[in-house]
Wavefront OBJ file of the C-alpha trace (Angstrom):
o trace
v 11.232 -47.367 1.927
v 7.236 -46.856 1.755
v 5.786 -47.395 -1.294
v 3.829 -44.194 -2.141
v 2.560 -45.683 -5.684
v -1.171 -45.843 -5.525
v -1.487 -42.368 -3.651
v 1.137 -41.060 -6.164
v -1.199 -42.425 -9.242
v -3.875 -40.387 -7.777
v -1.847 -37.360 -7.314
v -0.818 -37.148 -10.622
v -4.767 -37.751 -12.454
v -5.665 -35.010 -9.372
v -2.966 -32.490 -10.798
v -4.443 -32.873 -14.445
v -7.679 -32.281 -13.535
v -6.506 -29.335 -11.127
v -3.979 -27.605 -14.224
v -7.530 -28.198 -16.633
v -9.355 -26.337 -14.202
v -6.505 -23.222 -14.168
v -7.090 -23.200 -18.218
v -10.458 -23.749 -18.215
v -10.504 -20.299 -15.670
v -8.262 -18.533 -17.766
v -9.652 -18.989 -20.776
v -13.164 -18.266 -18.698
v -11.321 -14.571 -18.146
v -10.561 -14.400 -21.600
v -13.551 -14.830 -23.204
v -16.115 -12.802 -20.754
v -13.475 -9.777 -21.246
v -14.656 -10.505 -25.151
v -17.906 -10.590 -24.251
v -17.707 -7.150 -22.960
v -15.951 -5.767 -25.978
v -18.462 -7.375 -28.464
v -21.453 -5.962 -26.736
v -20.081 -2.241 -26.594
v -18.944 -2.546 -29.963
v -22.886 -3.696 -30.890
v -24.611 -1.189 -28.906
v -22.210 1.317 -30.676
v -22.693 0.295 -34.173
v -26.375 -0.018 -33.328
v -26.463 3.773 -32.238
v -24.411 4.709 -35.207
v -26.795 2.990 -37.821
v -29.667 4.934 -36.163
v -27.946 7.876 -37.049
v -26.933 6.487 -40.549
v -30.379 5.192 -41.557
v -31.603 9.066 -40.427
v -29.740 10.777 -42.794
v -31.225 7.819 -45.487
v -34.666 9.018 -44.222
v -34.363 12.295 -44.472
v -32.540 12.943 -47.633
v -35.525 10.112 -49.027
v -38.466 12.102 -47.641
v -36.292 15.402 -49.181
v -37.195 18.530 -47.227
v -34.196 20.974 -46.087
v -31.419 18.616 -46.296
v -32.115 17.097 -49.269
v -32.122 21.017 -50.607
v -28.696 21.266 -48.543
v -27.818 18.110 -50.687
v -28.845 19.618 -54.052
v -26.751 22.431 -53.279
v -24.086 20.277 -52.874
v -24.127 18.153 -55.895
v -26.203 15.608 -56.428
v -28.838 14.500 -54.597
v -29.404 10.698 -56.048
v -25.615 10.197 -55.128
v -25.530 11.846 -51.629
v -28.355 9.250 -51.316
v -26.763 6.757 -52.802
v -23.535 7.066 -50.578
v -25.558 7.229 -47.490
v -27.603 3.918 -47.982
v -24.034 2.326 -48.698
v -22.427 3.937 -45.425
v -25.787 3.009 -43.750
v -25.455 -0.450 -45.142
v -21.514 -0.805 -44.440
v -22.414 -0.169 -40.697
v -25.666 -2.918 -41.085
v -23.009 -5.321 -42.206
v -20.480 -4.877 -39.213
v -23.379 -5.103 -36.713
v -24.508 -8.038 -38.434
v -20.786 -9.441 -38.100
v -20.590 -8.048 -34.114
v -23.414 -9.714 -33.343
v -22.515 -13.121 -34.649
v -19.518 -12.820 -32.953
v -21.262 -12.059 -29.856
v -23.439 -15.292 -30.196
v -20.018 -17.251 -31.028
v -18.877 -15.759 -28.399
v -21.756 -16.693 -25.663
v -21.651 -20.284 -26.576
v -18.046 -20.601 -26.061
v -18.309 -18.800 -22.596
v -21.586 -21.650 -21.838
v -19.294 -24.438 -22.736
v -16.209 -23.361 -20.409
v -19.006 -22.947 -17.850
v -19.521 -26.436 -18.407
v -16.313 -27.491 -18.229
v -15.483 -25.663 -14.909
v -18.765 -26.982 -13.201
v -17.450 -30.445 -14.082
v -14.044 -29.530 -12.550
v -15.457 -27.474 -9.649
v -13.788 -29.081 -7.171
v -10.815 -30.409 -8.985
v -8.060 -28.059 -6.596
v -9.876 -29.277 -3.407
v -9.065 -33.038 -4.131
v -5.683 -32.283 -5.425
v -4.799 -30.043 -2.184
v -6.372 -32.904 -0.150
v -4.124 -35.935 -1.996
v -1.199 -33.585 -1.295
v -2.071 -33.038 2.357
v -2.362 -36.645 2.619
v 0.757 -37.590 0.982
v 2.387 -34.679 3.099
v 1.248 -36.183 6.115
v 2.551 -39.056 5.377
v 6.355 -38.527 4.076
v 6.359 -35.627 7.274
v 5.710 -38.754 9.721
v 8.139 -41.520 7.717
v 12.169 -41.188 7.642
v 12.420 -40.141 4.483
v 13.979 -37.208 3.772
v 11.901 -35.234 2.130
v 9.853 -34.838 5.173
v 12.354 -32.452 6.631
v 11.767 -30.360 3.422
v 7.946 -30.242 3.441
v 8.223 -29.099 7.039
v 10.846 -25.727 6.011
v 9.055 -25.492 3.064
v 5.515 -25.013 5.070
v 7.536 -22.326 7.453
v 8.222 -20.372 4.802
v 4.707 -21.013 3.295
v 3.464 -19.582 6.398
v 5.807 -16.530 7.064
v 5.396 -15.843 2.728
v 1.462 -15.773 3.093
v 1.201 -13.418 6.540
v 4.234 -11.373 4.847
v 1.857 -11.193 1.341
v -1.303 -10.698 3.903
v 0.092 -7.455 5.777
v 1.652 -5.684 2.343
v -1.669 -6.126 0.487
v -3.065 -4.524 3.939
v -1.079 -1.840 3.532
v -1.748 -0.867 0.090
v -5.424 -1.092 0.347
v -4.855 1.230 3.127
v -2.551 3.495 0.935
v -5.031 3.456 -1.936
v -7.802 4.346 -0.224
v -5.100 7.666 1.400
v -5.136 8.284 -1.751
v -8.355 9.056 -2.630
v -8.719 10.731 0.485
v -5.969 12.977 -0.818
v -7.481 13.744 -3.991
v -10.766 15.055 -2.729
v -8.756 17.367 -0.790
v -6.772 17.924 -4.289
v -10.236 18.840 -5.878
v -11.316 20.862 -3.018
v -8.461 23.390 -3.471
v -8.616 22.836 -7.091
v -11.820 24.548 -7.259
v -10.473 27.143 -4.294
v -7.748 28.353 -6.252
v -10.612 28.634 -9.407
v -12.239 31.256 -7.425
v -9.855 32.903 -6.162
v -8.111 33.530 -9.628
v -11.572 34.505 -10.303
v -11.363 37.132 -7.176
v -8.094 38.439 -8.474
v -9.674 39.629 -11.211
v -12.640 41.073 -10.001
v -14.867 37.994 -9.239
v -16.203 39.588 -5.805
v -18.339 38.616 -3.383
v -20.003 35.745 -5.763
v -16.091 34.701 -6.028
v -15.567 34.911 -1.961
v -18.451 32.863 -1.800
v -17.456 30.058 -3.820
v -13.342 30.026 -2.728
v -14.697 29.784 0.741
v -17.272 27.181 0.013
v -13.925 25.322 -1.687
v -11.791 25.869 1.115
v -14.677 24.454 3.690
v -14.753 21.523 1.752
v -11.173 20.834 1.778
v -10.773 21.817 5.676
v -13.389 18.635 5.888
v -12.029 16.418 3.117
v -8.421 17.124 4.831
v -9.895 15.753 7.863
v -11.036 12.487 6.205
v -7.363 11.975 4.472
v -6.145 12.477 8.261
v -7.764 9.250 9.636
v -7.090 7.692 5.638
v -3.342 8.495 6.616
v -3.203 7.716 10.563
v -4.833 3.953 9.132
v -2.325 3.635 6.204
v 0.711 4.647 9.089
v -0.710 1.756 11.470
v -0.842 -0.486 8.083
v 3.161 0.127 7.748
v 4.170 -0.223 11.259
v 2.465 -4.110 10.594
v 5.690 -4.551 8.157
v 8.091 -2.654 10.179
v 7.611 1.167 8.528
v 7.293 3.220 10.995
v 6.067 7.135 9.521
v 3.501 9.617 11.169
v 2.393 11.477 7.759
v 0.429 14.367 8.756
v -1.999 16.713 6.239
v -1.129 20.709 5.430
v -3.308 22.200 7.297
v -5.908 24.354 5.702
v -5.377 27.755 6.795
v -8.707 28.835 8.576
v -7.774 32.583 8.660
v -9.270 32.565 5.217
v -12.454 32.937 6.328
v -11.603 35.985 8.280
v -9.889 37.559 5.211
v -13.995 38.404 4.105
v -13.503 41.163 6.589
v -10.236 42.877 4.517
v -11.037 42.076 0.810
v -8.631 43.734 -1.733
v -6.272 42.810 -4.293
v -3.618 42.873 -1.529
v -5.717 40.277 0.460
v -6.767 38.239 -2.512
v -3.523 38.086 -3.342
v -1.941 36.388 -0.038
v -4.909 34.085 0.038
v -4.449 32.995 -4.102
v -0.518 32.152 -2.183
v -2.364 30.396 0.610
v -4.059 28.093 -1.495
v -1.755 27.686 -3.906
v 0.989 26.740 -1.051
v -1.345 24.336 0.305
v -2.024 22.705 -2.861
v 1.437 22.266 -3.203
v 2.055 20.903 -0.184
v -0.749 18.343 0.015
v 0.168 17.281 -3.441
v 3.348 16.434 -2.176
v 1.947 14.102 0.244
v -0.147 12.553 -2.188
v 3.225 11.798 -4.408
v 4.448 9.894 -1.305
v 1.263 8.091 -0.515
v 1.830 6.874 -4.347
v 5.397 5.942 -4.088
v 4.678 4.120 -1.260
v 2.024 2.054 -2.333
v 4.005 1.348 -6.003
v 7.011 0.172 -3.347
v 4.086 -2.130 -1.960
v 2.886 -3.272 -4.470
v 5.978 -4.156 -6.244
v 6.983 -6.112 -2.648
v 3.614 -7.968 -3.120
v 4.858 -8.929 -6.357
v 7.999 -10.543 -4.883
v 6.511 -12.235 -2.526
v 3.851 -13.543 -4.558
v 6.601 -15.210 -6.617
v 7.922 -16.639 -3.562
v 4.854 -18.118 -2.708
v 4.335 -19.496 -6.091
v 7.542 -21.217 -6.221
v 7.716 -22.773 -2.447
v 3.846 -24.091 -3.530
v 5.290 -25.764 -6.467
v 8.220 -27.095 -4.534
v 5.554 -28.508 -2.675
v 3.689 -29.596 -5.060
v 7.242 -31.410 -7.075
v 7.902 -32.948 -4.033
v 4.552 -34.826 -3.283
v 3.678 -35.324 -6.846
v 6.659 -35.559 -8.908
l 1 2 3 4 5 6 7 8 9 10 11 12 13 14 15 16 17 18 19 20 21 22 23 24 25 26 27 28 29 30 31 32 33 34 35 36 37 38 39 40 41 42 43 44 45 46 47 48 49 50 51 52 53 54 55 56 57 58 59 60 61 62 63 64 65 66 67 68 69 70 71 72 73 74 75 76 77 78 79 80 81 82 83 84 85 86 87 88 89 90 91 92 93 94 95 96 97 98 99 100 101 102 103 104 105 106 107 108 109 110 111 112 113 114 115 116 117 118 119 120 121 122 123 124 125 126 127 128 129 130 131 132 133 134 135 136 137 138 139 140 141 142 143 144 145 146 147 148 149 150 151 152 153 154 155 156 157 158 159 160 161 162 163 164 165 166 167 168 169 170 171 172 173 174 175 176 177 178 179 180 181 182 183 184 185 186 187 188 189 190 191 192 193 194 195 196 197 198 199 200 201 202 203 204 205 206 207 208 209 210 211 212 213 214 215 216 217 218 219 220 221 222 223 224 225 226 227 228 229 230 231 232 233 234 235 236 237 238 239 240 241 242 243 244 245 246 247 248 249 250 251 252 253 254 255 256 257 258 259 260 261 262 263 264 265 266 267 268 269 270 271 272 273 274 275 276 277 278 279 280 281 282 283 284 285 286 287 288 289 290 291 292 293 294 295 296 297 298 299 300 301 302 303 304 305 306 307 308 309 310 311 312 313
């Protein structure tokens, strides 16, 4: 059998190097996520002792508040409470801010780290390729498995590829959906508004609302005839089609009264229902796809370490 030694002594220095680099990323995450929490947390506790050193200024200079303060007790220890609130909050920003600095060099050193490793996955994928190459074009046996193993690879990836597809397609429905949502939100505002007397400022604005949504609902159309063609891709076949938005509304101007107010406030509030209820779908859907992604995503990961036992174990 073909000694694989000297390739397999590289593969296995490659795969350290490669598993540093996936710490040295995650950790990477971890830290610039920190990052962001310190600095909100400083710019907060820097607004706050603005306000804090305020009320130290102006009970010090004396004025109105200080004669609020007098009222209140007394003034030396309102002062004296506020210069130790003021100087509680100093302290914490003092503390976020070293953090913050802690917190930056850590992040410069994993920078570092990963710039030495940049290319650490590359040469690992290549010494597998190589190796892969070679047991694929020997006898031995575990040839036959590399070669299943990068079917399924294949069919996993295009699989993973067409359901991510799909529920970028369904997210984006989505917010299609929801300006329509808004749109009739804001119609159904005015017209309870109407009901009660809003008149023709009320008309105005419910058919200003209902204009928008007739538009919006056009948008969410094409957002749902893409997200349909997305589906067919992994073998759902739908034709989801919008409510449509009643256009006799606008012809209702010409018989306003509670009895017409009325059946449009129904309208609307039918409508709403209805494209609400698509939206719901659209959501379901896309939680079904994304929890599908999921699976397959763990069925990629394993058949890639398969791979990766096989060549480098």
């Amino acid at each position: 059998m073909t000694s694989y030694t000297p390739i397999d002594d590289d593969l296995r220095a490659a795969r350290e190097r490669a598993r540093r680099l996936d710490r040295l990323t995650a950790q990477h995450r971890a830290v610039s996520v920190q990052i962001e929490e310190a600095g909100r947390l400083v710019a907060d506790l820097e607004a706050r002792l603005v306000e804090e050193e305020g009320d130290v200024s102006r009970l010090e200079k004396g004025g109105f508040a200080a004669f609020l303060s007098g009222l209140a007790g007394s003034r030396q220890d309102r002062l004296d409470r506020e210069r130790a609130e003021a100087e509680a909050v100093r302290e914490r920003l003092r503390g976020q801010r070293t953090r913050l600095q802690w917190l930056q060099s850590d992040l410069a050193a994993l920078r570092g780290g990963l710039a030495e490793l940049e290319n650490a996955r590359q040469e690992f994928d290549i010494l597998l390729g190589h190796k892969e190459r070679l047991l694929v074009g020997s006898d031995d046996p575990r040839g036959r498995e590399l070669v299943e193993i990068a079917r399924r690879l294949a069919d996993t990836a295009a699989d993973l590829r067409e359901h991510e597809e799909a529920r970028q397609a369904g997210i984006a429905a989505g917010h299609a959906i929801g300006q329509v949502l808004r749109c009739l939100g804001g119609a159904r505002g005015a017209s309870t508004w109407d009901l009660i007397g809003g008149g023709t400022i009320a008309d105005m604005m419910e058919h200003g609302h209902l204009r928008r949504a007739d538009e919006a609902a056009w948008h969410a159309q094409q957002a749902l005839d893409v997200f349909a063609r997305e589906l067919a891709d992994i073998g759902t076949h739908v034709t989801p089609a919008m409510p449509e938005v009643d256009t006799r509304w606008f012809a209702d101007t010409f018989f306003d009264n509670i009895i017409t107010d009325a059946i449009k406030h129904q309208r609307i509030a039918r409508t709403g229902e209805a494209v609400a209820e698509m939206g719901r779908w659209v959501g379901e859907t896309v939680e079904g796809l994304a929890s599908r992604a999921a699976e397959l995503a763990v069925r990629r990961d394993r058949l890639v370490a398969r791979r990766e036992e096989i060549l480098a174990g």
